[in-house]
C-alpha positions in Angstrom: -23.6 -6.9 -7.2 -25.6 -5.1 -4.9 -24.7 -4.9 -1.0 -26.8 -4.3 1.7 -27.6 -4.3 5.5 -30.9 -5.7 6.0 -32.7 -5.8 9.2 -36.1 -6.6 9.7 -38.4 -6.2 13.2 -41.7 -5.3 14.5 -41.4 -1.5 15.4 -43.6 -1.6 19.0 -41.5 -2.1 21.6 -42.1 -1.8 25.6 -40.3 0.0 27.8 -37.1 -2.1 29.6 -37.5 -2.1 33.3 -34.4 -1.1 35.6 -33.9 -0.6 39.2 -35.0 2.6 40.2 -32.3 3.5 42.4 -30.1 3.2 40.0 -30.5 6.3 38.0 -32.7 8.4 40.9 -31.4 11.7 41.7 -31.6 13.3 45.3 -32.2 17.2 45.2 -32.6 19.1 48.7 -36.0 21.2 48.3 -35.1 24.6 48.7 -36.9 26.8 51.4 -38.2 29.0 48.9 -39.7 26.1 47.1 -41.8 24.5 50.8 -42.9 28.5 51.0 -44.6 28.8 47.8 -45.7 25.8 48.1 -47.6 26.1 51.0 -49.1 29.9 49.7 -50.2 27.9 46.7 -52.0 25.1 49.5 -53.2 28.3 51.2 -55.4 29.0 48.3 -57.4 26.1 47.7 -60.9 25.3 49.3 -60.3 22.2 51.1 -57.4 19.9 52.7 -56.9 17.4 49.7 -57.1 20.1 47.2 -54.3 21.9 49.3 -52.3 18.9 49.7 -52.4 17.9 45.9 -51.7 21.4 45.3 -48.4 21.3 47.8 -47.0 18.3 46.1 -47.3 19.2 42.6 -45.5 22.2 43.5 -42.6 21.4 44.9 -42.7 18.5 41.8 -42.4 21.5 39.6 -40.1 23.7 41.4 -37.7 19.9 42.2 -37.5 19.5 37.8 -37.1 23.4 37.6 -34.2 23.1 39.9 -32.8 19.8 38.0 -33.0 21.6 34.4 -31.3 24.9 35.6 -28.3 22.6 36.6 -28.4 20.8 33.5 -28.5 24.8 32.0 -32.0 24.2 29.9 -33.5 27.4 30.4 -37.9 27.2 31.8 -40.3 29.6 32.0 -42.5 28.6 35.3 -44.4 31.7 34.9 -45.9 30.3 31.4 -47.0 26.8 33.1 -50.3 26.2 34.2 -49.1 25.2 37.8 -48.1 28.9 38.4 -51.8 30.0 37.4 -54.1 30.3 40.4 -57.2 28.9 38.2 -55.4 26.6 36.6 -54.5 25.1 39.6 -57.5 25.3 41.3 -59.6 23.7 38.3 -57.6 21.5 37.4 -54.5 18.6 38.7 -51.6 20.2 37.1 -48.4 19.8 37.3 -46.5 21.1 34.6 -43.4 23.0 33.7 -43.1 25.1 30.8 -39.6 24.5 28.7 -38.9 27.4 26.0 -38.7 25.9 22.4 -39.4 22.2 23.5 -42.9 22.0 24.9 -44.2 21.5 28.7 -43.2 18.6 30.8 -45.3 16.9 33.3 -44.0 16.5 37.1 -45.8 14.2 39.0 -45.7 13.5 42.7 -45.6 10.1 44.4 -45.0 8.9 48.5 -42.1 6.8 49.5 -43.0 3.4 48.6 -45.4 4.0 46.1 -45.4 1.9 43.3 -47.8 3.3 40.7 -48.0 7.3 39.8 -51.1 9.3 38.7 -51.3 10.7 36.0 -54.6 13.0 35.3 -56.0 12.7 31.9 -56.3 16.2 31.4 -52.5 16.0 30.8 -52.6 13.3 28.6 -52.1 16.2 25.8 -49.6 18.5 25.0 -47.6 17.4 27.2 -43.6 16.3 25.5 -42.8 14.2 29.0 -43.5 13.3 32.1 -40.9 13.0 35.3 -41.9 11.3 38.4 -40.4 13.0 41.5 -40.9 11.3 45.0 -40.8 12.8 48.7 -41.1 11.6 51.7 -42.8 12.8 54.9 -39.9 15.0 55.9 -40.5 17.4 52.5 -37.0 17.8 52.9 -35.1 16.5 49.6 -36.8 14.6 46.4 -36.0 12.0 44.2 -36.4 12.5 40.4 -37.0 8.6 40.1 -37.2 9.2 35.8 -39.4 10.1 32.8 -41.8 8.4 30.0 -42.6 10.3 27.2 -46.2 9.4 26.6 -48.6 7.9 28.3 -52.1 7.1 27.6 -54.0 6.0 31.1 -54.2 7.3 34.1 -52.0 4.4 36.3 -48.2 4.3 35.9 -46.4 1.9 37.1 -42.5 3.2 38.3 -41.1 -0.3 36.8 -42.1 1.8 33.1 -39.8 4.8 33.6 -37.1 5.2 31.8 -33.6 6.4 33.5 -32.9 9.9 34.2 -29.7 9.5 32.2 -32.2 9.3 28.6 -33.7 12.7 29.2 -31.6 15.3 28.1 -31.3 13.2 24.7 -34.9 13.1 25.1 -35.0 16.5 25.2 -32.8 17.4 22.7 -34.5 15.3 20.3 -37.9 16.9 20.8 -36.6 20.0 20.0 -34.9 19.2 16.7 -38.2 17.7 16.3 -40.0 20.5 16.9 -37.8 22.5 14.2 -38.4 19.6 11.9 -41.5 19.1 9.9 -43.0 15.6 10.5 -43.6 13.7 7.6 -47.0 12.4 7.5 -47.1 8.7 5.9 -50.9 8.5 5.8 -51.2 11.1 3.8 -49.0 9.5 1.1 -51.0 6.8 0.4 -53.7 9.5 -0.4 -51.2 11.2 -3.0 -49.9 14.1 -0.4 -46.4 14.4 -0.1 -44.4 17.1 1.9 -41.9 19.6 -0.1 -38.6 17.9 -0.5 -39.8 14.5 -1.4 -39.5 13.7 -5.1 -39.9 10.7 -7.4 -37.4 8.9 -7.6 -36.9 8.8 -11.1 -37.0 12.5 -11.2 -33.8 12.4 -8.9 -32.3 9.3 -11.1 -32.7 11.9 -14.0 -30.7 14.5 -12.9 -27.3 13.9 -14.4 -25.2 14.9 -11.5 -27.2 12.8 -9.1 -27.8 9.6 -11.7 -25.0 7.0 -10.4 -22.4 5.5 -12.7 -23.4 2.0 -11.5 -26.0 -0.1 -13.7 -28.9 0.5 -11.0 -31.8 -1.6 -12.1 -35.9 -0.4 -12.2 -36.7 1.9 -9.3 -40.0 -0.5 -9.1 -38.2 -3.5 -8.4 -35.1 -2.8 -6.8 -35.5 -5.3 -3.8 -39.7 -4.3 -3.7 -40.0 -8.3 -4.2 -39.3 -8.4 -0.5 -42.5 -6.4 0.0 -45.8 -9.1 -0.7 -47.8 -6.8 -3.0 -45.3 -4.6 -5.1 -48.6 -2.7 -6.5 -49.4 -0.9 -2.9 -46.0 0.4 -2.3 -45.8 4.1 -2.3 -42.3 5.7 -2.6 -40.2 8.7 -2.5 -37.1 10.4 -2.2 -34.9 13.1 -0.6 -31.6 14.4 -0.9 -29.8 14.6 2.1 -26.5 16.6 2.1 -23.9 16.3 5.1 -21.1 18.5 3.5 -17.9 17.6 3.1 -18.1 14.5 5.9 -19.6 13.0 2.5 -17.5 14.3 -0.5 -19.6 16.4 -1.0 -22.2 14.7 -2.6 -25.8 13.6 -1.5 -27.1 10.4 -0.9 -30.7 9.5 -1.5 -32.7 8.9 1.2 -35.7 6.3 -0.4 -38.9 5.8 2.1 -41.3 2.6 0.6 -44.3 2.3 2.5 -47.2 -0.5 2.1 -50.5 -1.0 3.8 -50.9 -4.6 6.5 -53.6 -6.5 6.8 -53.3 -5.9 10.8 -53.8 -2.3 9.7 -49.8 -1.7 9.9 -47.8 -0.4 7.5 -44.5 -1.6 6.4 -41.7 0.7 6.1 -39.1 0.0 4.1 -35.5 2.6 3.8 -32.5 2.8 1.9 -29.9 4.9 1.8 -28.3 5.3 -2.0 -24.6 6.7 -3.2 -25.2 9.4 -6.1 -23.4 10.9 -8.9 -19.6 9.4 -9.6 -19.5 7.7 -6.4 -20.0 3.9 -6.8 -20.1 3.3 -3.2 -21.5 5.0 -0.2 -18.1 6.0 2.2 -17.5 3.3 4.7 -18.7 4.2 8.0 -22.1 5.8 7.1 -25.1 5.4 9.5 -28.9 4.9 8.7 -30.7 4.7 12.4 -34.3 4.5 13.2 -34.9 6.1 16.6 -38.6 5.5 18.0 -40.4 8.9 19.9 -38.3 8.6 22.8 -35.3 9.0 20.9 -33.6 5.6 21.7 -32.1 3.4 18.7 -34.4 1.1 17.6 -32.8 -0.2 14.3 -29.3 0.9 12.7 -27.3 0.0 9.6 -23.9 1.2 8.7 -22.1 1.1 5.3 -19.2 -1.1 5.0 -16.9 -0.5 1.9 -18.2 -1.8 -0.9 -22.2 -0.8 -0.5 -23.9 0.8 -2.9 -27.1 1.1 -0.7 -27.8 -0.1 2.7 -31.6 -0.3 4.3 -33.6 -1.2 7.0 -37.2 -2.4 7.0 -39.7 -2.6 9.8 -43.5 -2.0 11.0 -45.6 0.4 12.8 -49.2 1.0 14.0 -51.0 4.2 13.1 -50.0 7.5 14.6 -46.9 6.2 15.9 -43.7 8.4 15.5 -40.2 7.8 14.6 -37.0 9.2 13.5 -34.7 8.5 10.6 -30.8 9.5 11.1 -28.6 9.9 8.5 -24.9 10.2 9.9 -21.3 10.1 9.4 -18.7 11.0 12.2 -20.0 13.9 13.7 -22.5 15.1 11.1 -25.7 14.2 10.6 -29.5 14.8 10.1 -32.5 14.1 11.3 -36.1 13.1 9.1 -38.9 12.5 11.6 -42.1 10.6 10.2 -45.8 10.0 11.7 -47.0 7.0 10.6 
């Protein structure tokens, strides 16, 4: 008889509000950070300009100074905020980070509720920090960081803690090493290199397991509500020796909603002799920020175990395959 772990939720999710204070970080602006600062005010054409300029600064140079402690290298030369037009066209305030992308520091007063952000860094952009001085201009507060954002209000209730960041970080780089895997494309026939049928897979003898495994096309596809707009496929993922050295099958089912979702269905298979996955193995779904949304782990009699949820369009996710210390990482646009 088959086993599985079966969890079933909406993928959107908001943001969880916490007290600000208590992940903030106090960092001392440096002298050398107020002088540059000001030579970067010097250079704009009028008061507001210079003091938008000022703050943005110090923003940057405050996050540069937090991710040299944290030892992530940055390039400030590369950033726009270090370019004299850039800064002068534009409200930037951005910090370039070598192999992960450019983060977004943005300024607010003591007391401020609500943070600006400028829609011309709505793109390109892999996160955004909020710093906050006061009058003094003597220490800052990296109050936390969002990932995305898509108006130009943000309310400081919506950040999530500093102590999420370097994950954050670390995540959007193995992303960025990682193709994405675009869903939307499947439906159209288009599938990226590694992902097979998966009766091709069944029919490799070494991979074809020893249990009776019934139909690929209805092997738990009557939980889905029209079996005829599925579209599947597979991929091998090997972690080594943690696993006996022998793949599991990583199957992705996808279906079109009426609310112009799209159902996603996973399950992660034992191969070969091996009747049962090894107790203990993990299939997580982390959403863009990197945080656990859903997670199942194999107990010791499961031949499979899967997870099923939903997502809008052009949101991302992550799929985790992992086992004590080993794992990897598939990372899907929907």
């Amino acid at each position: 008889m088959y086993t599985a772990a079966l969890i079933t939720k909406n993928f959107l999710m908001n943001n969880s509000t916490y007290q600000l204070d208590d992940s903030a970080l106090t960092l001392p602006i440096s002298q050398s950070a107020r002088i540059t600062a000001q030579q970067f005010a010097n250079q704009q054409p009028n008061s507001e300009k210079a003091e938008q300029v000022r703050l943005n600064t110090l923003a940057v140079w405050v996050v540069n100074d937090y991710l040299e402690m944290m030892d992530i290298p940055t390039n400030l030369q590369a950033s726009d905020s270090w370019n004299p037009i850039m800064r002068l066209c534009g409200n930037v305030a951005d910090l370039e980070v070598p192999s992960i992308g450019r983060l977004e520091c943005r300024p607010v007063h003591l007391h401020q509720q609500i943070c600006s952000i400028p829609p011309e860094t709505w793109e390109e952009r892999v996160s955004y920090l909020v710093v906050q001085f006061d009058e003094s201009l003597q220490e800052a507060r990296l109050l936390g960081f969002i990932p995305s954002v898509e108006n130009e209000t943000l309310p400081l209730a919506q950040l999530q803690p500093l102590e999420a960041f370097i994950d954050h970080l670390s995540q959007v780089r193995q992303s960025s090493a990682s193709p994405v895997v675009n869903l939307s494309q499947w439906f159209a026939g288009i599938f990226e290199t590694g992902w097979q049928t998966i009766e091709s897979l069944w029919n490799v003898p070494e991979l074809r397991p020893t249990y009776a495994f019934r139909s690929t096309d209805t092997v738990e596809l009557n939980a889905l509500n029209r079996p005829e707009s599925i579209t599947k496929r597979a991929k091998l993922i090997d972690l080594g020796i943690q696993i006996l050295n022998q793949p599991v099958m990583l199957i992705v089912k996808i279906s079109p909603e009426k609310d112009q979702q799209t159902s996603i269905h996973l399950q992660l298979h034992a191969t070969g002799n091996h009747i049962y996955l090894p107790p203990g193995v993990h299939l997580t779904v982390l959403d863009s920020s990197g945080t656990v949304f859903l997670d199942a782990q194999s107990r010791r009699l499961d031949n499979y175990i899967q997870l099923q949820f939903r997502g809008e369009p052009r949101e991302e996710f992550s799929v985790k395959v992992a086992i004590n210390d080993t794992s990897i990482t598939e990372h899907f646009r929907i």
